[in-house]
TORRO-621010 format. One record per residue (C-alpha): residue number from 1; residue in one letter; x, y, z. Coordinates in steps of 0.1 Angstrom, whole numbers, plus 5000, padded with zeros to 4 digits. Example, Ala and Ser with C-alpha at 12.3 -4.5 7.8 and 13.67 -1.06 7.14 Angstrom:
<rs>
r seq->1&type->A&x->5123&y->4955&z->5078
r seq->2&type->S&x->5137&y->4989&z->5071
</rs>
This chain:
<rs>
r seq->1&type->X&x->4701&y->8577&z->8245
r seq->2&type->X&x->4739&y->8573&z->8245
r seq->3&type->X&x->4749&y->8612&z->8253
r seq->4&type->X&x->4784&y->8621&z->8240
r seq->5&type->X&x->4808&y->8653&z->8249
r seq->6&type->X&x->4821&y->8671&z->8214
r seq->7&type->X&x->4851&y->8666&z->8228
r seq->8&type->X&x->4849&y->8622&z->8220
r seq->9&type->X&x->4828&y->8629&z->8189
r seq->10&type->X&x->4860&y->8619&z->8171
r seq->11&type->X&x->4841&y->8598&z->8146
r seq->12&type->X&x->4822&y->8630&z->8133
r seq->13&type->X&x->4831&y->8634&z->8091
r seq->14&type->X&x->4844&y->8669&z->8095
r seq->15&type->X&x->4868&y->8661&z->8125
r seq->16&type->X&x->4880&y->8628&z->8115
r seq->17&type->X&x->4888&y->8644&z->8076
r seq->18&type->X&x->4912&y->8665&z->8099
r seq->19&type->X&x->4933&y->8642&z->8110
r seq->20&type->X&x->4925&y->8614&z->8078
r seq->21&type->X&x->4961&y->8630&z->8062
r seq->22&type->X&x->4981&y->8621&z->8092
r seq->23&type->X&x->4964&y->8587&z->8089
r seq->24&type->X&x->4975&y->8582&z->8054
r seq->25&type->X&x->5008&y->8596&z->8060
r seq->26&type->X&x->5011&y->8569&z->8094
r seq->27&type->X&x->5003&y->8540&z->8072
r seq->28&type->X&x->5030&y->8552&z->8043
r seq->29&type->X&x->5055&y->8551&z->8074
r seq->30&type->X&x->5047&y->8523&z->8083
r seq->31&type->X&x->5053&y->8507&z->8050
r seq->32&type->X&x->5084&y->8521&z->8043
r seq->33&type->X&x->5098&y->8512&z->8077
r seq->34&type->X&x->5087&y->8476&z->8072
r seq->35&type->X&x->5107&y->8480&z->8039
r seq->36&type->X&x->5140&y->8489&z->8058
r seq->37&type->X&x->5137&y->8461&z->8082
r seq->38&type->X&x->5130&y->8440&z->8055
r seq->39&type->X&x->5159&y->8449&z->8035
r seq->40&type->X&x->5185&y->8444&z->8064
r seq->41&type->X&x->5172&y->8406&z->8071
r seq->42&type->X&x->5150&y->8412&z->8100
r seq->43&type->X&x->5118&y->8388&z->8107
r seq->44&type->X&x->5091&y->8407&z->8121
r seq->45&type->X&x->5079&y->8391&z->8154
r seq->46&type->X&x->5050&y->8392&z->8174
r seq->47&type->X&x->5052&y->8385&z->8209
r seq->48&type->X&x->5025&y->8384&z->8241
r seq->49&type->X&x->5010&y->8419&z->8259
r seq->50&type->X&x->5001&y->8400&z->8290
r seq->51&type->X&x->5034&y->8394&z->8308
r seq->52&type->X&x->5042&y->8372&z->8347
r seq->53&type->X&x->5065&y->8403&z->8346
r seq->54&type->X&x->5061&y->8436&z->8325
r seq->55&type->X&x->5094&y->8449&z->8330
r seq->56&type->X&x->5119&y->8458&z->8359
r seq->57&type->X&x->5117&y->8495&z->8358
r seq->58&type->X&x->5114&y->8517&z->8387
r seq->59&type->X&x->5099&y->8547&z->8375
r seq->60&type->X&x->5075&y->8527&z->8351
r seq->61&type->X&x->5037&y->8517&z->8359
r seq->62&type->X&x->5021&y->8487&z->8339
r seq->63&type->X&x->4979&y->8479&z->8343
r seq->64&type->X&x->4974&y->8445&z->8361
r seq->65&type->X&x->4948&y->8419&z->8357
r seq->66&type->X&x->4935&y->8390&z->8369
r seq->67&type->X&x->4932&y->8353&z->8343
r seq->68&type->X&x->4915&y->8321&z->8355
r seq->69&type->X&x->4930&y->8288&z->8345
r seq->70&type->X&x->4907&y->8258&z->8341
r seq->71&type->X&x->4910&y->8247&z->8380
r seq->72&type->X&x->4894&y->8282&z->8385
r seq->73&type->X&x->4927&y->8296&z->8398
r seq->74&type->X&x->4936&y->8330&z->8399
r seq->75&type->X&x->4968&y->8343&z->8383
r seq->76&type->X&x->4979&y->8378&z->8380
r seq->77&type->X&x->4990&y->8390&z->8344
r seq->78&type->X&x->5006&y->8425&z->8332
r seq->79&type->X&x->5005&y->8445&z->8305
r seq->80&type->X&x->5039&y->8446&z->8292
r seq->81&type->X&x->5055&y->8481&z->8289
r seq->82&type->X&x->5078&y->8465&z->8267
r seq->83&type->X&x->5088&y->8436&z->8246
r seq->84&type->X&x->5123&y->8436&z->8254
r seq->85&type->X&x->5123&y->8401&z->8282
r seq->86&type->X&x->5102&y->8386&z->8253
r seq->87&type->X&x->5127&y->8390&z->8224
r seq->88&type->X&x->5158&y->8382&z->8240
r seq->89&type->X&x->5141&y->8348&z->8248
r seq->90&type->X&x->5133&y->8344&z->8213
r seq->91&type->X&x->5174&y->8360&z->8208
r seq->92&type->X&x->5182&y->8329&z->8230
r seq->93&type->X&x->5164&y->8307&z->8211
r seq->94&type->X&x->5183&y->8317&z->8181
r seq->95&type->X&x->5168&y->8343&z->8162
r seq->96&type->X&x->5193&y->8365&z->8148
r seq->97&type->X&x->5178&y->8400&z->8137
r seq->98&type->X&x->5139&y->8402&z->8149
r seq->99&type->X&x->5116&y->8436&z->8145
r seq->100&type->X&x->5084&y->8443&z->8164
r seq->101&type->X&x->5057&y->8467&z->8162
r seq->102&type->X&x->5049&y->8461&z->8198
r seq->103&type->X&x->5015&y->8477&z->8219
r seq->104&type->X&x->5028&y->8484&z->8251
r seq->105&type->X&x->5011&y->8500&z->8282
r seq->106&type->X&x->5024&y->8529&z->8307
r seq->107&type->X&x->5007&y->8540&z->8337
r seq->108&type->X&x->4999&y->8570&z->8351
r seq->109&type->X&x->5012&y->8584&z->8317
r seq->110&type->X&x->4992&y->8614&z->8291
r seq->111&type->X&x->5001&y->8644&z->8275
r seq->112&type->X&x->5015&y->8656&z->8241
r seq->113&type->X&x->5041&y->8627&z->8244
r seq->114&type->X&x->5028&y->8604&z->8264
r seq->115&type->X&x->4999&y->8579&z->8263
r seq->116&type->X&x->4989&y->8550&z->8287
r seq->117&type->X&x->4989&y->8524&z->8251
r seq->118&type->X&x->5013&y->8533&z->8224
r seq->119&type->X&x->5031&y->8515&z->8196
r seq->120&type->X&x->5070&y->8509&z->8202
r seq->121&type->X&x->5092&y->8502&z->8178
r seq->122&type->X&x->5119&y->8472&z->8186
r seq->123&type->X&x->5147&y->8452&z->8173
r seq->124&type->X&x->5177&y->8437&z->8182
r seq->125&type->X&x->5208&y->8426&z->8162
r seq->126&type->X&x->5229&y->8394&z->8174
r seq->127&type->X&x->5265&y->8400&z->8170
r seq->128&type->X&x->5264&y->8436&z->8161
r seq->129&type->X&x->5280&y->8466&z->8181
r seq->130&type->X&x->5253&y->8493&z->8194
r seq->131&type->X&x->5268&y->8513&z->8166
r seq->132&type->X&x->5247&y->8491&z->8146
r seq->133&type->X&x->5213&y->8500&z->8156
r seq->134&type->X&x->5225&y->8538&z->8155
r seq->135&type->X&x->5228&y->8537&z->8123
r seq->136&type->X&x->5190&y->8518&z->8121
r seq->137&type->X&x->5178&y->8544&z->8143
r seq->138&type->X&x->5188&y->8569&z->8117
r seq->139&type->X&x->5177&y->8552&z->8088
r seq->140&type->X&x->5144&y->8550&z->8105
r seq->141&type->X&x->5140&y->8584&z->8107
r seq->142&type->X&x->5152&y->8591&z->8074
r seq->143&type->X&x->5124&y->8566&z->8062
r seq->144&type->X&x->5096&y->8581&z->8077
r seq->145&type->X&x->5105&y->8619&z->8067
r seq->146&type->X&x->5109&y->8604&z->8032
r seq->147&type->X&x->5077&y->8589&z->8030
r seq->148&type->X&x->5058&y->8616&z->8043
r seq->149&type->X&x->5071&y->8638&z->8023
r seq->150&type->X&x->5089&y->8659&z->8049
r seq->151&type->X&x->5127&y->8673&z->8044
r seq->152&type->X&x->5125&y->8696&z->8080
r seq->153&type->X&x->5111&y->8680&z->8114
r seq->154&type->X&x->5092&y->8709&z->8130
r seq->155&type->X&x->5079&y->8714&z->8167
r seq->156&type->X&x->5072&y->8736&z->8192
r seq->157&type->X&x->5097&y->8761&z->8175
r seq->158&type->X&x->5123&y->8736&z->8172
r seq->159&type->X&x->5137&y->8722&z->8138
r seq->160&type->X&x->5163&y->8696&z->8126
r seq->161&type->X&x->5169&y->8679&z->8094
r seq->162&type->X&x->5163&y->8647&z->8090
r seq->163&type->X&x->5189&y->8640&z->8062
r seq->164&type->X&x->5215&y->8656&z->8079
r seq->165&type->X&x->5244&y->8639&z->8097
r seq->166&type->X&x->5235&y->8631&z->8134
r seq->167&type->X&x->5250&y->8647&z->8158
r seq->168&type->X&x->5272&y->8623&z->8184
r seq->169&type->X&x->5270&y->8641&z->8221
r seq->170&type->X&x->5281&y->8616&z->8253
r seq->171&type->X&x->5263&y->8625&z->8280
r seq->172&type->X&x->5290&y->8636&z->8300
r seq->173&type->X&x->5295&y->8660&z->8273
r seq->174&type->X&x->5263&y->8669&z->8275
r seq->175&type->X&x->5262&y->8679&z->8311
r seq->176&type->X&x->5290&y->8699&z->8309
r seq->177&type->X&x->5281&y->8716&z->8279
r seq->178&type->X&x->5244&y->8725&z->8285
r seq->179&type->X&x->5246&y->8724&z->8326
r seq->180&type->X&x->5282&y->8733&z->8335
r seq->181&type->X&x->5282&y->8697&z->8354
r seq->182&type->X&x->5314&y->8673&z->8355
r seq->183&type->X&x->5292&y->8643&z->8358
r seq->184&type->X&x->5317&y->8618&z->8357
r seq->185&type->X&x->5336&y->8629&z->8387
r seq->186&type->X&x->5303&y->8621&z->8407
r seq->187&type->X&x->5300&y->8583&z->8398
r seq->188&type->X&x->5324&y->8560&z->8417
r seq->189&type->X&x->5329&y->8518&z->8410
r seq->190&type->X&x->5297&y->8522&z->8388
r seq->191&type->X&x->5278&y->8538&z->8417
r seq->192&type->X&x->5267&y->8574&z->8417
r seq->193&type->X&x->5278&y->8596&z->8444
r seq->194&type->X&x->5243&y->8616&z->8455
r seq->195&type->X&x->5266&y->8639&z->8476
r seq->196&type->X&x->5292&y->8650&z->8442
r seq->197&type->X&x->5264&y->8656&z->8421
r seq->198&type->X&x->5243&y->8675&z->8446
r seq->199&type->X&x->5268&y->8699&z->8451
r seq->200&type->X&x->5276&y->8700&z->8413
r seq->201&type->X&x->5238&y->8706&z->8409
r seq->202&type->X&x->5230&y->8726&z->8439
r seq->203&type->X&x->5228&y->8763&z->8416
r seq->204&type->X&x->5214&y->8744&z->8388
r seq->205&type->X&x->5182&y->8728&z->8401
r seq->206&type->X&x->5161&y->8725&z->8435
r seq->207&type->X&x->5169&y->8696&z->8452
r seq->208&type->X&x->5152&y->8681&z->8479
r seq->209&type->X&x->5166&y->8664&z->8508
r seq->210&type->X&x->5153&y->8628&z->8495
r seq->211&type->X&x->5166&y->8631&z->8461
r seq->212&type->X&x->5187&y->8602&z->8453
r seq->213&type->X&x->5215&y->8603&z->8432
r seq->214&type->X&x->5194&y->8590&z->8397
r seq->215&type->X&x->5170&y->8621&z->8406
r seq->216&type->X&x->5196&y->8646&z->8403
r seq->217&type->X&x->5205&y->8637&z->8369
r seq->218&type->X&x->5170&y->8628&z->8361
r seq->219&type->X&x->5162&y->8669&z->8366
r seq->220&type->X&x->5192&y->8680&z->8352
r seq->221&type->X&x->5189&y->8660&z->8317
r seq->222&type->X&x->5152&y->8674&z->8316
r seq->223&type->X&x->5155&y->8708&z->8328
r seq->224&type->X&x->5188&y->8714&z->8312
r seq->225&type->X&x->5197&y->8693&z->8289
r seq->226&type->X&x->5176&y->8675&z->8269
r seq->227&type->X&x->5157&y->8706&z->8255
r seq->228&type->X&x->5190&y->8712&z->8233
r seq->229&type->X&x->5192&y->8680&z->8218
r seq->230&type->X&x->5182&y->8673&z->8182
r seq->231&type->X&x->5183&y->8711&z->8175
r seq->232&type->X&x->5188&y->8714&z->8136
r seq->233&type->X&x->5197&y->8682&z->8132
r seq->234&type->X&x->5197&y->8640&z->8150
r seq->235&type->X&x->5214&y->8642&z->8182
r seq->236&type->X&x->5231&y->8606&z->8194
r seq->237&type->X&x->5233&y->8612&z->8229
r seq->238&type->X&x->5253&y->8580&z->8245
r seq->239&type->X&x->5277&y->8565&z->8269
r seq->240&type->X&x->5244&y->8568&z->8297
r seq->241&type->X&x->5262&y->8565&z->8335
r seq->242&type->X&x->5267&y->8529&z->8344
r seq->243&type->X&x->5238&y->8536&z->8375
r seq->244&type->X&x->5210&y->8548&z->8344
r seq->245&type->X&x->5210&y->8510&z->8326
r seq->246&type->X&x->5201&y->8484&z->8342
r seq->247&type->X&x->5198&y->8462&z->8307
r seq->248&type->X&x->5230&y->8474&z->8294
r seq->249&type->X&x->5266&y->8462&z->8291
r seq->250&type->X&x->5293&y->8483&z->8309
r seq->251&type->X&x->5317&y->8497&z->8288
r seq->252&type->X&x->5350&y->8483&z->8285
r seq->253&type->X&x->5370&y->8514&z->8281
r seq->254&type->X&x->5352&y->8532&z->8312
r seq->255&type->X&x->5331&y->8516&z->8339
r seq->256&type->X&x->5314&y->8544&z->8350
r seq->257&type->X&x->5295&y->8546&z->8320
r seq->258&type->X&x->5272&y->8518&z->8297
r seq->259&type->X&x->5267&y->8510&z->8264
r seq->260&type->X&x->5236&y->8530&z->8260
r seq->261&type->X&x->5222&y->8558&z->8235
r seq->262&type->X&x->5193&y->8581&z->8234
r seq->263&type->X&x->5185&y->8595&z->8199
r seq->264&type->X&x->5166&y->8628&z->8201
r seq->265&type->X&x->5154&y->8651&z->8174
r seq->266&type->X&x->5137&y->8684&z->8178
r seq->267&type->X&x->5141&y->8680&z->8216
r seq->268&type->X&x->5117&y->8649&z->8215
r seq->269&type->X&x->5135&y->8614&z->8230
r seq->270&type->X&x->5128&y->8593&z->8199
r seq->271&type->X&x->5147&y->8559&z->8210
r seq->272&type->X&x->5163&y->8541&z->8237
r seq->273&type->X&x->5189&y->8520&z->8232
r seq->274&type->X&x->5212&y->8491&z->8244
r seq->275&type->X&x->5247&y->8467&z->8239
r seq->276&type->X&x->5224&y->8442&z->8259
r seq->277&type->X&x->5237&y->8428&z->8293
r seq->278&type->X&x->5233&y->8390&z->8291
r seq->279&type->X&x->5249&y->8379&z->8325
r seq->280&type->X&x->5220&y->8368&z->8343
r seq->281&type->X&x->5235&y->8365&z->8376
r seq->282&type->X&x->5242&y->8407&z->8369
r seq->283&type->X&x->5210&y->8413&z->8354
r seq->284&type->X&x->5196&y->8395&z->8387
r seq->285&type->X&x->5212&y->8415&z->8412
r seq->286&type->X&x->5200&y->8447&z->8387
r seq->287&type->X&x->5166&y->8443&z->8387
r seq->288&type->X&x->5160&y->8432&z->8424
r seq->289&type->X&x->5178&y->8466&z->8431
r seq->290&type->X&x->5153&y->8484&z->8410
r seq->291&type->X&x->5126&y->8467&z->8425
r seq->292&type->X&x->5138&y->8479&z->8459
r seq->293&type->X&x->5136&y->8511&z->8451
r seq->294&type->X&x->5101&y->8508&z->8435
r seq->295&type->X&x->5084&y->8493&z->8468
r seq->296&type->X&x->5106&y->8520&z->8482
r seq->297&type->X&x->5092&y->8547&z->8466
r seq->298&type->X&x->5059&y->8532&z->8458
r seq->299&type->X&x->5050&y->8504&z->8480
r seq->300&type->X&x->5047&y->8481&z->8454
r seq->301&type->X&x->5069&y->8455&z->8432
r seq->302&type->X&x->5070&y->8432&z->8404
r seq->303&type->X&x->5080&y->8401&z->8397
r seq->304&type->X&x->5114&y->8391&z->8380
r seq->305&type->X&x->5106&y->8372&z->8351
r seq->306&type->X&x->5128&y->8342&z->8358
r seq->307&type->X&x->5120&y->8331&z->8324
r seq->308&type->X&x->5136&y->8358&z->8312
r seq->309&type->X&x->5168&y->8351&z->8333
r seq->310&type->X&x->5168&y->8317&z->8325
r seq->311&type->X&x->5170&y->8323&z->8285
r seq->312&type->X&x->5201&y->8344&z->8298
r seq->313&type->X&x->5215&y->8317&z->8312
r seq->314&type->X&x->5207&y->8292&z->8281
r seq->315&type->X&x->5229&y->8315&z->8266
r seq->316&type->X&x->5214&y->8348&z->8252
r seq->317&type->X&x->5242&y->8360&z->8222
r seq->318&type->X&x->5263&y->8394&z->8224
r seq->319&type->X&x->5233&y->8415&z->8214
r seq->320&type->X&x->5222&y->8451&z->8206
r seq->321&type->X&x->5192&y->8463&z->8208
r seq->322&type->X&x->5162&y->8495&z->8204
r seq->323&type->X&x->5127&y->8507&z->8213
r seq->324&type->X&x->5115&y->8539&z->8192
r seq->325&type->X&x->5082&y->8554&z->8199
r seq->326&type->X&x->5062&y->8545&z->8166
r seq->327&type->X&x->5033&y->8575&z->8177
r seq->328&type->X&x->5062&y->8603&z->8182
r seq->329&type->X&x->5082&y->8594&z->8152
r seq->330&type->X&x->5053&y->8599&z->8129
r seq->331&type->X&x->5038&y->8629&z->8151
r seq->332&type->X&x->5074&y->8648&z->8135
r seq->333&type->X&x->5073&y->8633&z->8102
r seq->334&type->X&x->5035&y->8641&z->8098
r seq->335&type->X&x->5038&y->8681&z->8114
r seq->336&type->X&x->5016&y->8668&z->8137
r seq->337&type->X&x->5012&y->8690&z->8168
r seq->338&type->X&x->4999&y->8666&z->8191
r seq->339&type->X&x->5006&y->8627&z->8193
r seq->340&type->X&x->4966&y->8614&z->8192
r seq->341&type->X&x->4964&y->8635&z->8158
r seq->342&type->X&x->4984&y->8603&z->8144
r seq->343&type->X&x->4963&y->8577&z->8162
r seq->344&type->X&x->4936&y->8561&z->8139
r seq->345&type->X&x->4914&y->8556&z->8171
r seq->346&type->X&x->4924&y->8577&z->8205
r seq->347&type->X&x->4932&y->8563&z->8237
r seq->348&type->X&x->4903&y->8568&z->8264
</rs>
């Protein structure tokens, strides 16, 4: 006899008729978003999970696995925790406006937010600004609270309006409004001085000795500032330090910062988004640096997809591009309090 826990009886009539009207509500999202996308001219894509490279991240975990090619040869796979390397080949290639609904896999990731396998949300625009996929990101919202039915985003005692006009907040403006930081006075020739900020920081969070630079303003955009964003309303949150993207073009009115956004909503990071870098010789030097500081900090390191770097170098267009966590979008829409409530099946 198989013995179950009531705890994974998920399947049982009277627990699953709980969570059915998230469900139904998940599936009307869905096809309204595909609507949107469909309306602006995108092609919805499908690209490969199992990646030579998931990604270049240094903070991110991806599952590994093993695949055996006819000679009997062994060749080690990822699980992508994104499709982004994948879509700008397929940019390269010539695609202009592509859309995915992409499973992707994190490691050592679970809680109300966070699962190890997830659906992201991405699409890029060729020869369109970053401005350009604010606005989508926005719309995107919009779509979901309108088709479930929803005119007030509610969670954990925090609300905003979905149909209100989003809130634009650089995050230099937001460290000095919700941590008293000047956070541009600590980053020098697009290189963050760990020293500045630690002393900017020093009565505003506990440091440790072996805190880099990107830690400091990692615990100071969680502990202080990212809890007021998307308070009554979408917040944009966007010119990220040059030092925080990696995939991102610097800007070219202020090198310390990147064109990058955040769009948050009820204090929930919704979307992260890029003017995509496409110098590969840049992109290169990036991720080798983030992978130095992964088998620094972990012992281990990935692979560069040289595909990847070679569709850059085929010639990948000015670009601008988005991933939006599918799951946590419709956990606000839906009222959900917790993201497996809008899973059809959970993660185990």
């Amino acid at each position: 006899m198989i013995t179950t826990t009531a705890a994974t009886r998920w399947w049982e009539r009277n627990r699953y008729a709980d969570k059915k009207p998230f469900l139904e509500k998940r599936a009307a999202i869905t096809e309204r978003v595909r609507r949107y996308f469909g309306s602006e001219g995108f092609t919805e894509v499908e690209t490969p999970v199992l990646q030579v490279s998931p990604g270049n991240e240094t903070h991110l975990h991806a599952p590994r696995t093993e695949l055996t090619d006819r000679g009997g040869n062994r060749q080690t796979r990822y699980l992508r925790t994104s499709p982004e390397f994948a879509a700008k080949k397929l940019l390269a290639a010539g695609e202009q406006r592509i859309v995915e609904f992409a499973r992707v896999f994190r490691d050592r990731e679970r809680g109300d937010l966070h699962l190890p396998e997830f659906t992201m949300l991405e699409w890029y625009r060729v020869e369109s600004p970053y401005d350009a996929v604010m606005t989508d990101s926005c719309a995107v919202v919009r779509a979901a609270a309108d088709a479930a039915g929803t005119r007030l985003f509610v969670f954990r005692g925090r609300q905003a309006d979905p149909f209100a006009d989003a809130e634009r907040l650089t995050v230099a403006e937001a460290f000095a409004r919700h941590a008293g930081v000047d956070l541009l006075r600590t980053i020098e020739g697009g290189q963050g001085n760990r020293d500045a900020l630690a002393e900017a920081a020093h009565s505003r969070v506990r440091l440790a000795a072996d805190d880099t630079w990107s830690d400091i303003f990692s615990k100071i955009l969680v502990e202080h500032v990212e809890p007021k964003l998307g308070q009554g309303r979408m917040t944009l949150l966007y010119e990220y330090p040059a030092p925080e993207s990696a995939l991102a073009r610097v800007s070219a009115d202020d090198p310390r910062v990147a064109e990058r956004f955040e769009l948050y909503v009820c204090g929930v990071e919704l979307a992260n988004a890029f003017g995509e870098l496409t110098n590969p010789d840049i992109q290169r030097a990036r991720l080798q640096a983030d992978m130095d500081e992964k088998e620094r900090l972990y012992g281990v390191r990935w692979p560069v997809d040289e595909d990847f770097l070679a569709a850059l170098d085929h010639g990948l267009p000015d670009c601008s591009g988005i991933a939006l966590g599918f799951d946590r979008l419709v956990m606000l829409a839906t009222g959900a309090a917790h993201i497996e409530d809008v899973l059809w099946l959970p993660v185990r």
